[in-house]
Backbone as a printed PyTorch tensor [residue, N CA C, xyz], in Angstrom:
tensor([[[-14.9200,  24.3850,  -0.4350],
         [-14.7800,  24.0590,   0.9730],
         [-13.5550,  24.7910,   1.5160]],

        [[-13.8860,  25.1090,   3.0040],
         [-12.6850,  25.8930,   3.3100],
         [-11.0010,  25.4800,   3.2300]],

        [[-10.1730,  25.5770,   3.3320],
         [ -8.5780,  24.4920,   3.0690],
         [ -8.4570,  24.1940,   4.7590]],

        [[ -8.8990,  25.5570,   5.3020],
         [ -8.2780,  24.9900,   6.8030],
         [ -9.0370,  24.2310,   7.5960]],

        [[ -8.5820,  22.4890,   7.9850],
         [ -9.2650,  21.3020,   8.4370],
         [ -9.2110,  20.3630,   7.4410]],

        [[ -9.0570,  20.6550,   6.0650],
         [ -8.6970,  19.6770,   5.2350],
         [ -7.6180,  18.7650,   5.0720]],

        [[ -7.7490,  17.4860,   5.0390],
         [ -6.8150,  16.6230,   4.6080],
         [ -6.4570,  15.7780,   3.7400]],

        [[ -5.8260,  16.3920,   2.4540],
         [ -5.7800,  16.2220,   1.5670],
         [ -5.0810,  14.6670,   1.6150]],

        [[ -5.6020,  13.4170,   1.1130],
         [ -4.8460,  12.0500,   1.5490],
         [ -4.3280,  11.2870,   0.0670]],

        [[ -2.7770,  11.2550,  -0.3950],
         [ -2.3020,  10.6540,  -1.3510],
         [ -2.0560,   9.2490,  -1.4620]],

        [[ -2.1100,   8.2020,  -2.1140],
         [ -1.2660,   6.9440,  -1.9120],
         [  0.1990,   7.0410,  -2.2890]],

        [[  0.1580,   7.8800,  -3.1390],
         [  2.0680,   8.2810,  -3.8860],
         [  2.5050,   9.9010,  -3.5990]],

        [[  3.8720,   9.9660,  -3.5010],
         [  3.6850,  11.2630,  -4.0630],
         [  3.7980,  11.8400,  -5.1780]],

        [[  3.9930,  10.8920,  -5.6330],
         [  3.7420,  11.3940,  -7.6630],
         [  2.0680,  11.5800,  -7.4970]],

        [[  1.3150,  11.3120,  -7.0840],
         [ -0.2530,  11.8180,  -7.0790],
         [ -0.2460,  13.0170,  -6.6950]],

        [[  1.0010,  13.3040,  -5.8490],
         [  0.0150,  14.9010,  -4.5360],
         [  1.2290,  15.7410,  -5.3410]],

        [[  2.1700,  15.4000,  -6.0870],
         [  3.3090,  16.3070,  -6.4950],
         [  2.2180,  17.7520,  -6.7080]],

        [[  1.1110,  17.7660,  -6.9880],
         [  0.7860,  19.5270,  -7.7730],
         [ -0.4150,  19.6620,  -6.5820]],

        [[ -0.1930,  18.8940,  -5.1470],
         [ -1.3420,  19.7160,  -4.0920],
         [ -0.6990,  21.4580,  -3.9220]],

        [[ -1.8970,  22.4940,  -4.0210],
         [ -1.0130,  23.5300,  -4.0330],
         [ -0.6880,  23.7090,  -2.6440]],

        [[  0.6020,  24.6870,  -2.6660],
         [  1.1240,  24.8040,  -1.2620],
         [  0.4790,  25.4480,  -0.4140]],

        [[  0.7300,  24.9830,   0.9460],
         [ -0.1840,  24.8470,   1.8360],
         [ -1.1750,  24.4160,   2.6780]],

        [[ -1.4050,  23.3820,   1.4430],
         [ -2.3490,  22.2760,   1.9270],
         [ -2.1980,  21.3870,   2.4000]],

        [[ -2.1720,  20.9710,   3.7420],
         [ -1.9950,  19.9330,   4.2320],
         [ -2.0400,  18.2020,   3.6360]],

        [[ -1.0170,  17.9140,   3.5760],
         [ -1.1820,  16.4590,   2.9050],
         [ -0.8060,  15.4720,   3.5350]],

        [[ -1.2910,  13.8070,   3.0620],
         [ -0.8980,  12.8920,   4.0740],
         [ -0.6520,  11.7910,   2.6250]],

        [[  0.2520,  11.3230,   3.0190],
         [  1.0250,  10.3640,   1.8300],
         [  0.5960,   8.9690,   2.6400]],

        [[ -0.2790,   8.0730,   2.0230],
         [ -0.3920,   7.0970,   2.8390],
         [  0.7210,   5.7130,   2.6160]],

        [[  0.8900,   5.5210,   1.0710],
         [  1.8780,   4.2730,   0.7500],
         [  0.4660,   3.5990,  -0.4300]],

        [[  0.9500,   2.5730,  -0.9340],
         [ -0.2820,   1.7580,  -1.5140],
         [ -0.8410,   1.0640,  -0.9540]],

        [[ -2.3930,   0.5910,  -1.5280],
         [ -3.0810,  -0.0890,  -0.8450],
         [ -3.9520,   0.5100,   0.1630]],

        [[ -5.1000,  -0.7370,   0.4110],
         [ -5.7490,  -0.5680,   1.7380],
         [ -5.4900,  -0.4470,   2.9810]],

        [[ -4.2740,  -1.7230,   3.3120],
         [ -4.0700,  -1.6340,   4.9880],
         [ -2.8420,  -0.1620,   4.8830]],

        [[ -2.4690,   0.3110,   4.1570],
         [ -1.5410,   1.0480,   4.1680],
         [ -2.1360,   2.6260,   4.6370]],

        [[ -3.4490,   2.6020,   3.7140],
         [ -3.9520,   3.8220,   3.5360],
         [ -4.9180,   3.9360,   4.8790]],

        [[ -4.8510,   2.7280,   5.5560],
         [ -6.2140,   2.8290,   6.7090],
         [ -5.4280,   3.2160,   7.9020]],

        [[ -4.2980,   2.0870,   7.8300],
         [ -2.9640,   2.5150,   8.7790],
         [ -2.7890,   4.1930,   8.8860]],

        [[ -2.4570,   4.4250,   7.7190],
         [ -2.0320,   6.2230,   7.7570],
         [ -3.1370,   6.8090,   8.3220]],

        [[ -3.7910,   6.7890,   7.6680],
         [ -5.2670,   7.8920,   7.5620],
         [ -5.8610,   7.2260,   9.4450]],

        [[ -6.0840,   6.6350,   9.8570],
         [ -6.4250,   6.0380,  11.0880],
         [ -5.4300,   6.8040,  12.3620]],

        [[ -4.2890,   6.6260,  11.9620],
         [ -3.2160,   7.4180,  12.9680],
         [ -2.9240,   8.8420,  12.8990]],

        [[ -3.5060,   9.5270,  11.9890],
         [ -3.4270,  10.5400,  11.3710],
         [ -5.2080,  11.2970,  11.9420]],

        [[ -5.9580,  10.8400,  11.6900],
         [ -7.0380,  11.3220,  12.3750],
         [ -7.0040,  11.2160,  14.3980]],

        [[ -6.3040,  10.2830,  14.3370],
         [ -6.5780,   9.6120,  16.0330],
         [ -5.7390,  10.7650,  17.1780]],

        [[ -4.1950,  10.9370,  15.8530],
         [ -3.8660,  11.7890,  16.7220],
         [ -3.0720,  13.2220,  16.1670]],

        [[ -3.4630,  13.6740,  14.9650],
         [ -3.1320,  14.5770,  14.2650],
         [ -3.7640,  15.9760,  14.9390]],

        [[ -3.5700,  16.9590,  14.1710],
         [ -4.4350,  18.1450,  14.2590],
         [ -5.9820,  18.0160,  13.9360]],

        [[ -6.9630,  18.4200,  14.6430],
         [ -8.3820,  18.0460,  14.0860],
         [ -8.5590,  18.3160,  12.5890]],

        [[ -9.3500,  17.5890,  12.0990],
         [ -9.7860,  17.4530,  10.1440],
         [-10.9870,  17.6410,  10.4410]],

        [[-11.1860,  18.3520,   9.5560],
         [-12.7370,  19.0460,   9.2520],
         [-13.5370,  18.4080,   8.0510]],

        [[-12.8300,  17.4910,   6.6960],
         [-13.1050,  17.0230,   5.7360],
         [-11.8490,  16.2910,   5.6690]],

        [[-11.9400,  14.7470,   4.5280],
         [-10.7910,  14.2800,   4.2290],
         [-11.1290,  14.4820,   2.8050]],

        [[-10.0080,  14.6660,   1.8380],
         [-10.2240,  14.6260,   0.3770],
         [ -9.2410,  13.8040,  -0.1140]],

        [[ -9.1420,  12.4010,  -0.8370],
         [ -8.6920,  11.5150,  -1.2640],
         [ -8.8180,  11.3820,  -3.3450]],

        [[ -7.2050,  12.3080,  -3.2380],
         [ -7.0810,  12.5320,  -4.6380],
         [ -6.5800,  11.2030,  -5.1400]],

        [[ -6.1620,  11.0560,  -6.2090],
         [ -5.6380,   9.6560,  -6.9900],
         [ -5.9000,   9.5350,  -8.1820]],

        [[ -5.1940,   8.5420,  -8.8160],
         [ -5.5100,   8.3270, -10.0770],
         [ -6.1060,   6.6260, -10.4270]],

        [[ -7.1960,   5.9190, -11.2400],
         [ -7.9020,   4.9220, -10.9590],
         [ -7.5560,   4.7680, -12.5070]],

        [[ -8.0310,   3.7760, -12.7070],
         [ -8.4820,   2.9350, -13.8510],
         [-10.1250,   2.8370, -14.5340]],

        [[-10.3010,   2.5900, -15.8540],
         [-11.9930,   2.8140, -16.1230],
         [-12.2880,   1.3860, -16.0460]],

        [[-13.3790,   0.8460, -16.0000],
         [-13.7950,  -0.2700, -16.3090],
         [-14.6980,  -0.1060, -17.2260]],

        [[-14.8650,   0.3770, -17.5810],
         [-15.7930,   0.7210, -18.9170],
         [-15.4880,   1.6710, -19.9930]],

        [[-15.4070,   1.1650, -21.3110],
         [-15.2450,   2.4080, -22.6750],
         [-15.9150,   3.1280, -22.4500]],

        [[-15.1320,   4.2930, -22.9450],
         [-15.6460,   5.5250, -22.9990],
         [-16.3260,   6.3910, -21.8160]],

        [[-15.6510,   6.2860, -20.8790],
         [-16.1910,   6.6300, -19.4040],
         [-15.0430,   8.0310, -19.4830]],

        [[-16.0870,   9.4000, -19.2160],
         [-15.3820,  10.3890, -19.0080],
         [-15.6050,  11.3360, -17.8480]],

        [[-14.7750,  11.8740, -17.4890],
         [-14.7690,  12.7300, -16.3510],
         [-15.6750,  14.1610, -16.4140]],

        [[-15.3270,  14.8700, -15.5280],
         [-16.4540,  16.2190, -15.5830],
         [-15.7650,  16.9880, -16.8690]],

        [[-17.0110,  17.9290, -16.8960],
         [-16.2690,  19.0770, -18.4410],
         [-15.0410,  19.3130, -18.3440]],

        [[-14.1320,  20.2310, -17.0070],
         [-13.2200,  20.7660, -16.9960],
         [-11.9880,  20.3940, -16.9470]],

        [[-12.2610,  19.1840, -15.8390],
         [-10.6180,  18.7730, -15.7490],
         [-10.6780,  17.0520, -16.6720]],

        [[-11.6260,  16.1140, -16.3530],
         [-11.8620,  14.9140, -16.7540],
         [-11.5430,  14.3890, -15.4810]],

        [[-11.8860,  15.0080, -14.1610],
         [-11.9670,  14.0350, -13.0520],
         [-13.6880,  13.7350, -12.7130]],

        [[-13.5240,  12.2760, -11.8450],
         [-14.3820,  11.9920, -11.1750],
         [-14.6240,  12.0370,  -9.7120]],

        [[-15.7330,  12.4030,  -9.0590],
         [-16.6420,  12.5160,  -7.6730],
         [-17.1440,  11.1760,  -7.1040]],

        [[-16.5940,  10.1430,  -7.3130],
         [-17.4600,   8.9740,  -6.8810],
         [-18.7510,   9.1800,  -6.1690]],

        [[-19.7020,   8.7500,  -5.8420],
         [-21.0300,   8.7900,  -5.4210],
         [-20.9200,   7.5190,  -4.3500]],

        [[-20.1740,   6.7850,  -4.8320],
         [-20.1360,   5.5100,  -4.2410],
         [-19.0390,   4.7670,  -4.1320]],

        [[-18.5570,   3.9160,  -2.9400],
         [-17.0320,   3.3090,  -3.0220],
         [-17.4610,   1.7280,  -2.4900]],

        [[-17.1510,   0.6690,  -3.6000],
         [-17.0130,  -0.7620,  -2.7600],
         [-15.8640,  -1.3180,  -2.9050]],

        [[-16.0230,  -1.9780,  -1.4650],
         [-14.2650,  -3.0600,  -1.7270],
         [-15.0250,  -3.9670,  -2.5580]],

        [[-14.0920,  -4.5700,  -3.4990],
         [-14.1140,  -5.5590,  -4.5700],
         [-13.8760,  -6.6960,  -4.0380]],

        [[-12.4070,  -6.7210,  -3.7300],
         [-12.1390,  -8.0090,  -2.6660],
         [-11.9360,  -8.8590,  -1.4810]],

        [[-13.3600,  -8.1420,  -1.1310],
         [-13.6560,  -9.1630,  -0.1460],
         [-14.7600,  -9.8430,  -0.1080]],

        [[-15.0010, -11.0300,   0.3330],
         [-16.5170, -12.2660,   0.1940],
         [-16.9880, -11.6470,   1.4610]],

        [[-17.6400, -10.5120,   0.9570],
         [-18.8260,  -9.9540,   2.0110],
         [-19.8100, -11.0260,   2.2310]],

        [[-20.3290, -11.2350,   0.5230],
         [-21.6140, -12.1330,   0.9330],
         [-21.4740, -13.3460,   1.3420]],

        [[-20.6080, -14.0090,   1.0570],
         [-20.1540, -15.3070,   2.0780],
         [-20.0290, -15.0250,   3.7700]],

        [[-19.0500, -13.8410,   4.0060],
         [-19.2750, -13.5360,   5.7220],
         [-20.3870, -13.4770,   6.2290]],

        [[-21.6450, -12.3830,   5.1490],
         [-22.9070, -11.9400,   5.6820],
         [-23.5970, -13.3690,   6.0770]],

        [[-23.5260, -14.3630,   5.0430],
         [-24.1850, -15.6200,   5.0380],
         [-23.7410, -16.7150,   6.1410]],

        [[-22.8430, -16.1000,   6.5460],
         [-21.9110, -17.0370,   8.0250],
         [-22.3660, -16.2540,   9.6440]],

        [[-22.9980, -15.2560,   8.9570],
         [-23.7780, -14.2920,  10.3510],
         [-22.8620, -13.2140,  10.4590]],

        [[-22.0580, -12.7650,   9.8140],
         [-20.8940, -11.3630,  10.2270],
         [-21.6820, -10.2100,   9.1950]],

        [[-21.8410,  -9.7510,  10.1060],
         [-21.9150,  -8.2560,   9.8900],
         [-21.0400,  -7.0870,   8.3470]],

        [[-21.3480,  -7.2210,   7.7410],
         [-20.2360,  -6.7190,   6.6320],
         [-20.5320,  -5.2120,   6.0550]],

        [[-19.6140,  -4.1850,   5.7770],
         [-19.7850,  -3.2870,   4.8780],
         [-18.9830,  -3.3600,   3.7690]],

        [[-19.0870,  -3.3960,   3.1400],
         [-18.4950,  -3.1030,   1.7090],
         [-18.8780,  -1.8030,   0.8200]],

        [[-19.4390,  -1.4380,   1.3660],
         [-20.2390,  -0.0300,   0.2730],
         [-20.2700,   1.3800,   0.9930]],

        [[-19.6590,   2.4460,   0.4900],
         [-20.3310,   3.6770,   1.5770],
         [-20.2850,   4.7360,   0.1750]],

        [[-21.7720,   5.4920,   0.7270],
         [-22.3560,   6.2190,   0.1090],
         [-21.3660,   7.4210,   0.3040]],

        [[-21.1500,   8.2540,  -0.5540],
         [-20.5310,   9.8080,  -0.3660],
         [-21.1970,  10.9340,  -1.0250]],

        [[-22.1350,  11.6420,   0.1890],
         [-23.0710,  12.5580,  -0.8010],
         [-21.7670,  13.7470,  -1.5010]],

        [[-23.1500,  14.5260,  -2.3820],
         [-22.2860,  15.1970,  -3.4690],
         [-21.5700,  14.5430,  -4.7200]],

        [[-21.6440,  13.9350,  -4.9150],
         [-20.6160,  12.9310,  -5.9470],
         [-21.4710,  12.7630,  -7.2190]],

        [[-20.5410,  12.6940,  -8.2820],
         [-21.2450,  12.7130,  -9.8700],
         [-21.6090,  11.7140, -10.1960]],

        [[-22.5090,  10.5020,  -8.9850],
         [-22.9700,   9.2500,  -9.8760],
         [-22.1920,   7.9740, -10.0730]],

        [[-20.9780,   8.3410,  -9.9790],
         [-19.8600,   7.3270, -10.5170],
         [-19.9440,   6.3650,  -9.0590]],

        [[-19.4890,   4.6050,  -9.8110],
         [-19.5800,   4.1760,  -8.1070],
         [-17.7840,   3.4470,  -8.4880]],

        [[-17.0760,   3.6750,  -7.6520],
         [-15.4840,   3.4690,  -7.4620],
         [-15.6860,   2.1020,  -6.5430]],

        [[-14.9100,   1.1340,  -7.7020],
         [-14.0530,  -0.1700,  -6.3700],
         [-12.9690,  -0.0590,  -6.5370]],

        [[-13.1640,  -0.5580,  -5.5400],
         [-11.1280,  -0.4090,  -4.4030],
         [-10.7160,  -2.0050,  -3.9920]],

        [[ -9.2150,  -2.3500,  -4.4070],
         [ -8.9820,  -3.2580,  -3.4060],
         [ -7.9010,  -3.2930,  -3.7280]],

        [[ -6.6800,  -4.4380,  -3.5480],
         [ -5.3250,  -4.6780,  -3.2140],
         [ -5.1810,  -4.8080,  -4.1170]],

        [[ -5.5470,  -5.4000,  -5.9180],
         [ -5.6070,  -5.9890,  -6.8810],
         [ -4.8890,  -5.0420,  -7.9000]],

        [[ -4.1090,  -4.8110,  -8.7380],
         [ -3.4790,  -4.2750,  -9.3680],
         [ -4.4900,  -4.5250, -11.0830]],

        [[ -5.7010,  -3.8280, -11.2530],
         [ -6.5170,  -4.7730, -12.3440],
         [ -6.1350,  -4.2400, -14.0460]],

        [[ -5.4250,  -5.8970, -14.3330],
         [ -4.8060,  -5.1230, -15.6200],
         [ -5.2250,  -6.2580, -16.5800]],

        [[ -5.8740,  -7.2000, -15.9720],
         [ -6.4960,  -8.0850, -16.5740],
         [ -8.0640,  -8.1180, -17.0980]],

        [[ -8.1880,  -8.0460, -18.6080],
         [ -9.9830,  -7.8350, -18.8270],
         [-10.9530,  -8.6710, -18.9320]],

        [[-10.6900, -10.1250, -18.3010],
         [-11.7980, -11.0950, -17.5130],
         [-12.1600, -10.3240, -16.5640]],

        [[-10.7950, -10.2620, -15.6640],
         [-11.6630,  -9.2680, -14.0120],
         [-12.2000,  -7.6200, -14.3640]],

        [[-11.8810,  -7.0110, -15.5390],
         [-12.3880,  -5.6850, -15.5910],
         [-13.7130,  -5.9130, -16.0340]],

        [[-13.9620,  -7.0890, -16.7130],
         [-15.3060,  -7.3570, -17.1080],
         [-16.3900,  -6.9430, -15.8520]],

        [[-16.0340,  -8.4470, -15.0480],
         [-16.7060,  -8.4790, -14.0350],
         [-16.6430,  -7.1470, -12.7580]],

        [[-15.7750,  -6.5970, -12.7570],
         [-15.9900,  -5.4010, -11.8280],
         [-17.2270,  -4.4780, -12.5970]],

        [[-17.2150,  -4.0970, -14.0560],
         [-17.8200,  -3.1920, -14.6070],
         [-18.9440,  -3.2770, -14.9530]],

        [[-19.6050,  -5.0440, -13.9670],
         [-20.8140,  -4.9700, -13.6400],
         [-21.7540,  -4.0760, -12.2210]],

        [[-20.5500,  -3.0750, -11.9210],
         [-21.0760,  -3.1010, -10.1620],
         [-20.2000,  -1.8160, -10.1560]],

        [[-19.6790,  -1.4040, -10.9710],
         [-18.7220,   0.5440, -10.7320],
         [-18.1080,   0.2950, -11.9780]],

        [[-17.5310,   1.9420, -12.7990],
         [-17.3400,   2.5890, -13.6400],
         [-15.3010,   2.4450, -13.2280]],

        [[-15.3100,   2.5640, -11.8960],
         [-13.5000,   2.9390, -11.9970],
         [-13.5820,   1.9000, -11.0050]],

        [[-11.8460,   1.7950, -11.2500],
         [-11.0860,   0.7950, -10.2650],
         [ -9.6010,   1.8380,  -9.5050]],

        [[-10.0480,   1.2260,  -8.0010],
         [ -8.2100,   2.0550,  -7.9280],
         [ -7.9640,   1.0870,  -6.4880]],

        [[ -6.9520,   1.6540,  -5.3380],
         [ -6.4790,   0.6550,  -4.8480],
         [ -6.5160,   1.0360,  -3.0780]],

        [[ -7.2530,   2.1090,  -3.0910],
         [ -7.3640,   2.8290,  -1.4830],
         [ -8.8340,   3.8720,  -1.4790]],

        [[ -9.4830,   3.5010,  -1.8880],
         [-10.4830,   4.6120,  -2.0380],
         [-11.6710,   3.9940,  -0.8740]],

        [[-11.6130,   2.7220,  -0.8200],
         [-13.0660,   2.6380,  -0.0270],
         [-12.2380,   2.3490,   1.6870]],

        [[-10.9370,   2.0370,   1.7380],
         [-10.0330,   2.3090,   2.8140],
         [-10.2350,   3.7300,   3.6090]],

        [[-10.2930,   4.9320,   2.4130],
         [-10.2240,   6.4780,   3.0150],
         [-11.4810,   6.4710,   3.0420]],

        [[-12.6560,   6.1030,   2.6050],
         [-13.9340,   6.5020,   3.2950],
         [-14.5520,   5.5010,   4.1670]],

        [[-13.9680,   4.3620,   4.5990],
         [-14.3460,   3.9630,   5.7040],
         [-13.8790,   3.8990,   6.8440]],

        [[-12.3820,   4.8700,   6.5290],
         [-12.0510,   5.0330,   7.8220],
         [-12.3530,   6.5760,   8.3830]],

        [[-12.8880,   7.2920,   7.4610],
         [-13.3340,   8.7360,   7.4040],
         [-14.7050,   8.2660,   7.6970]],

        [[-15.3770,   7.4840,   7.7030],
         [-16.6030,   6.8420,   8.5180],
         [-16.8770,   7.2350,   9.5630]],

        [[-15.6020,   6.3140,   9.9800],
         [-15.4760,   5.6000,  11.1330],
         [-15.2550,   6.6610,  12.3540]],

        [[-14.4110,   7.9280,  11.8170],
         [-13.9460,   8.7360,  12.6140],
         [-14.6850,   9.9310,  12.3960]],

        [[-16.0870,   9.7340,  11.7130],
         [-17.3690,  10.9730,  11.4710],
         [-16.2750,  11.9600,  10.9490]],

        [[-15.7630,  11.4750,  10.5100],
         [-15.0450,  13.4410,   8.9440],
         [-16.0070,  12.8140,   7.7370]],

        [[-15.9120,  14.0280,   7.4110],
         [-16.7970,  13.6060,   5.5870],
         [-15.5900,  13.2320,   4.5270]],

        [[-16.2610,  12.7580,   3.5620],
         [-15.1720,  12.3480,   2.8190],
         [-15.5830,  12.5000,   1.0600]],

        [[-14.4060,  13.3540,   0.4770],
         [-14.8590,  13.4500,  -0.8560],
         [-13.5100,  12.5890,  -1.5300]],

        [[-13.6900,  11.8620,  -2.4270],
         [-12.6550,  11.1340,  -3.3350],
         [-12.9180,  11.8280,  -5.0550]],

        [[-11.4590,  12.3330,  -5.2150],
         [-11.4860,  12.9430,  -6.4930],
         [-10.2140,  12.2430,  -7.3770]],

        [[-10.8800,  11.2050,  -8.6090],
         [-10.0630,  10.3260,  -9.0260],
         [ -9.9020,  10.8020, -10.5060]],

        [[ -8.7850,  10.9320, -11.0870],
         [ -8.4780,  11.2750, -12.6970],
         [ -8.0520,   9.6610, -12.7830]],

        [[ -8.3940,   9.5170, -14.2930],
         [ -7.8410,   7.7460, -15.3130],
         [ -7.2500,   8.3450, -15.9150]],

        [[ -6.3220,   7.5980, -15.8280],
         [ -5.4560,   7.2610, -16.2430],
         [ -5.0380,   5.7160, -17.0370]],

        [[ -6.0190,   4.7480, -16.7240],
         [ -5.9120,   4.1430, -17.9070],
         [ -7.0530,   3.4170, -17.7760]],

        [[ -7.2380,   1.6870, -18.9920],
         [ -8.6280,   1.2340, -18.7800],
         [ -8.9260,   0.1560, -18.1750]],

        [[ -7.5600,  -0.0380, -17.0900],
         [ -7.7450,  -1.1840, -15.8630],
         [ -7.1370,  -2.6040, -17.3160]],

        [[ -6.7910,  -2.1630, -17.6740],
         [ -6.0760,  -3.3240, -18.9570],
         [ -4.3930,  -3.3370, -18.7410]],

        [[ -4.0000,  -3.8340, -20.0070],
         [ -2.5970,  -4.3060, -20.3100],
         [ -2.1740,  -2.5540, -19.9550]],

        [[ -2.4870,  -1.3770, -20.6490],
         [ -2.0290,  -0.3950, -20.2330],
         [ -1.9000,   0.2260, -19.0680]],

        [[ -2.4830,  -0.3740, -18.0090],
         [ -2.3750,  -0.3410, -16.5510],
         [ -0.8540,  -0.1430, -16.2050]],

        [[ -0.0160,  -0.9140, -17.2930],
         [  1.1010,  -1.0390, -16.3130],
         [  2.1120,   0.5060, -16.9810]],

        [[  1.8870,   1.3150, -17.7660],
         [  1.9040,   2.8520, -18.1090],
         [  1.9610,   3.7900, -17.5480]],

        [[  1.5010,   3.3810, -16.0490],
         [  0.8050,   4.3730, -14.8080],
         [  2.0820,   5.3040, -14.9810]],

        [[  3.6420,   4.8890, -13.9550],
         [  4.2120,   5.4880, -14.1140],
         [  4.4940,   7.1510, -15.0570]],

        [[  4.3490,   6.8310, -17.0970],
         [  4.3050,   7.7970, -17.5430],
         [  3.0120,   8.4690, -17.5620]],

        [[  1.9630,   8.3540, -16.6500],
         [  0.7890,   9.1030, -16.9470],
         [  0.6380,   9.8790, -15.9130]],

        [[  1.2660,   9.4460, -14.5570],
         [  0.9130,   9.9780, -13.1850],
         [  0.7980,  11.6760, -13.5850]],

        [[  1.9160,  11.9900, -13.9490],
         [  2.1110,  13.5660, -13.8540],
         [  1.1480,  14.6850, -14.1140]],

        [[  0.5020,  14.0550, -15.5280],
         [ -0.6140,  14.7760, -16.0200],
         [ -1.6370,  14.9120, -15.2970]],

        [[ -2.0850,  13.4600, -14.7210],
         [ -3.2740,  13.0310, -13.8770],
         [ -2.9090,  13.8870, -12.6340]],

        [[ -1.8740,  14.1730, -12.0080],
         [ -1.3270,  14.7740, -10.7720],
         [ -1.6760,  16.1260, -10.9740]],

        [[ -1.7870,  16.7120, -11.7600],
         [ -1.5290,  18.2620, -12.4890],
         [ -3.0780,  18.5320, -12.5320]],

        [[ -3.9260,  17.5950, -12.8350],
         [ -5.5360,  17.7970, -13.0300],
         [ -6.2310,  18.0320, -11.8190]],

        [[ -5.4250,  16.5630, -10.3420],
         [ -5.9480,  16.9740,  -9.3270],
         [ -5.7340,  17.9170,  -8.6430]],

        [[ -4.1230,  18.1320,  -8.4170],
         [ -3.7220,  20.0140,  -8.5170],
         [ -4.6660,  20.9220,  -8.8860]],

        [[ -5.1040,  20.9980,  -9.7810],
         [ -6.0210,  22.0490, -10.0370],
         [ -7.5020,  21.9080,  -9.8100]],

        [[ -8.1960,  20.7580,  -9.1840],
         [ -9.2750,  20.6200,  -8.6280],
         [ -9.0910,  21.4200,  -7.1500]],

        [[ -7.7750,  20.8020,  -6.5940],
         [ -8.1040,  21.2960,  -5.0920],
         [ -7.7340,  22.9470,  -5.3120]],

        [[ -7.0120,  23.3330,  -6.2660],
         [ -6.8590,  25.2790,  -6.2740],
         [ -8.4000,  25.8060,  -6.6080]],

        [[ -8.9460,  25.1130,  -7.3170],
         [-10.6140,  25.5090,  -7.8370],
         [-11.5230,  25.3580,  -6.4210]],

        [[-11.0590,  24.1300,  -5.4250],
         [-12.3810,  23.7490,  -4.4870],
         [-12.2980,  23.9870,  -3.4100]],

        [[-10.4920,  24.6240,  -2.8210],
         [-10.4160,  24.4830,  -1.9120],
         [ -9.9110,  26.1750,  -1.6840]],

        [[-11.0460,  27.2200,  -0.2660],
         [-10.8130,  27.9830,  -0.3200],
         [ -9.3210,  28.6380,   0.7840]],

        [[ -9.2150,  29.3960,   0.7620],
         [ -8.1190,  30.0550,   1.5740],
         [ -8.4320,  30.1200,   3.0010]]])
């Protein structure tokens, strides 16, 4: 895809430390309201975006879950918020999304929510319904929805949503260095 109109969208900057230069980036903070906040004010009144691309690093919910041949990242196919009682709202008459499709994507379906998941009761139950966990992903494509840009999310693991969750810190760099080199491979001049 071309680079110029792209907006490359981080939650840290230990994630975007290896965007190569030039590329426009937007550091949102953690989280959902953080990342909807940014990315929302940033489309509304920024320079026009032609695509948003939402790099990061997630958690697996499932053994042995691996990324593409080259780098070991994932394309989500699919993004749901985790925590929210959609089906309780839907069942009260509200209108709910929780799910958005992202064509192009390798299959994988990504939940997102505020939840820091390092506990494996709740990794259980997420890894009935998506493969990764992270903490802004269905934030950047529903607000890239909302504002008709397309939206690709490209997530490296970094760990397995367990006790090693809390590791992130020494892993970011590597994981940072992988998505670095997705966007030099995808994103043209």
């Amino acid at each position: 895809m071309p680079r110029h109109g792209v907006l490359v969208v981080s939650a840290t900057r230990a994630e975007a430390r290896h965007v190569p230069p030039g590329t426009r980036v937007l550091v949102t903070g953690i989280g959902k309201v953080r990342a909807t906040l940014a990315l929302s004010r940033e489309l509304a009144g920024g320079a026009p975006v032609t695509a948003v691309v939402n790099i990061g690093t997630a958690g697996a919910l499932r053994d042995g879950v691996t990324g593409d041949a080259e780098l070991g990242l994932f394309l989500p196919s699919t993004v749901l918020e985790h925590d929210i009682s959609s089906t309780e709202l839907r069942a009260m008459g509200y209108e709910m999304t929780d799910r958005w499709d992202l064509p192009g994507g390798d299959g994988t379906v990504l939940a997102s929510g505020d939840t820091f998941v390092a506990d494996p009761i709740r990794r259980r139950e997420l890894a009935e319904h998506a493969h990764l966990v992270d903490m802004e992903g269905c934030a950047v494509a529903h607000v890239s929805a909302e504002f008709g840009v397309p939206c690709r999310l490209v997530k490296a693991v970094t760990d397995n949503a367990d006790e090693g969750a809390m590791e992130w810190p020494a892993l970011v760099d590597a994981a940072a260095q992988r998505l670095g080199r997705w966007l030099e491979l995808n994103l043209e001049s």
